[in-house]
C-alpha positions in Angstrom: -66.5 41.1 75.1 -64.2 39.4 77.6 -60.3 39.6 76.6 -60.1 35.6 75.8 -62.8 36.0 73.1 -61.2 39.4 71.4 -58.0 36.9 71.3 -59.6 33.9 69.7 -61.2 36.0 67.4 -58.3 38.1 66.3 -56.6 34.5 66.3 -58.9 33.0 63.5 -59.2 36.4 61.6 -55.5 36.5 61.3 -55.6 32.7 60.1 -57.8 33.3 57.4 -56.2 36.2 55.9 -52.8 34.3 56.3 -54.9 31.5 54.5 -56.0 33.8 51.5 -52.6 34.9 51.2 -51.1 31.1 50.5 -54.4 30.6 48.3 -53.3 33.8 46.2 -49.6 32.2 46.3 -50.6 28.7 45.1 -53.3 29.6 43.0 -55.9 27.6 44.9 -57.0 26.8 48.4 -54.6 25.1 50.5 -54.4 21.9 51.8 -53.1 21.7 55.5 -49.8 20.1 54.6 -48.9 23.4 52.7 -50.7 26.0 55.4 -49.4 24.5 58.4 -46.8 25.0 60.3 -47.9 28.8 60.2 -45.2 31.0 59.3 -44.9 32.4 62.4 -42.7 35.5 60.7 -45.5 36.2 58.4 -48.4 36.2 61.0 -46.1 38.6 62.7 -45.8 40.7 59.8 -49.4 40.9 59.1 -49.7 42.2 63.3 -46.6 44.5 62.7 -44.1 42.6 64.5 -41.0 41.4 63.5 -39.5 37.7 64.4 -35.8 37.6 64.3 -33.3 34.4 65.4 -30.2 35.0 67.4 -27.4 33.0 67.9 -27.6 33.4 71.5 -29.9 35.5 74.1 -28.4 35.0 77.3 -28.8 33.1 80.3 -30.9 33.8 83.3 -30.0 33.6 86.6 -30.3 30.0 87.4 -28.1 29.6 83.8 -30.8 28.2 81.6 -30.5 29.8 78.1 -33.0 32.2 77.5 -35.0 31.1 74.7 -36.9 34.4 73.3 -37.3 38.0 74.1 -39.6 40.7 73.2 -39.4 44.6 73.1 -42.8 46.2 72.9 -41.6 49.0 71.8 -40.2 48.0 68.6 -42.4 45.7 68.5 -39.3 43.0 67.7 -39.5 39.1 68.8 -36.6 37.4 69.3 -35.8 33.6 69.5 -32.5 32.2 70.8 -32.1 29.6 67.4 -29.4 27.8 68.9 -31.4 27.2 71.9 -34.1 26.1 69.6 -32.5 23.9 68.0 -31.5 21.9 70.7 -34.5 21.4 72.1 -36.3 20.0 69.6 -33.5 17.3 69.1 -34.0 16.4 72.9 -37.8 15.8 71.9 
């Protein structure tokens, strides 16, 4: 099977059991006001990752703020929130 399809099909197996879990929560199935926006720390959780905010990541070297970071290792994402923040009030 070709990478893009393991993807999409870990993608929608991770969206169901994310959407059994708010169905156990609620009591019921959800309607898609109350499943999305995903919880983007909860999908992580259920793929062993970890999403943490930071106040402030760093810059690169043209001195844009760097807006997220990942260590494979630890399997750890981080978002800049700050950064964040202000971009979706630019929107």
């Amino acid at each position: 099977m070709p990478p893009a399809e393991v993807v999409e099909k870990k993608a929608h197996e991770v969206l169901r059991q994310l959407a059994r879990r708010v169905a156990e929560r609620i009591g019921r199935r959800p309607e898609a006001a109350e499943f999305y926006p995903i919880n983007l720390k909860e999908v992580a959780s259920m793929l062993g990752w970890k999403v943490e905010g930071v106040a402030m990541i760093g810059y690169d070297s043209f001195l844009r703020p760097i807006h997220g970071r990942v260590d494979f290792d630890k399997r750890m994402i981080q978002l800049d929130t700050q950064a964040m923040e202000t971009e979706g009030r630019q929107r």
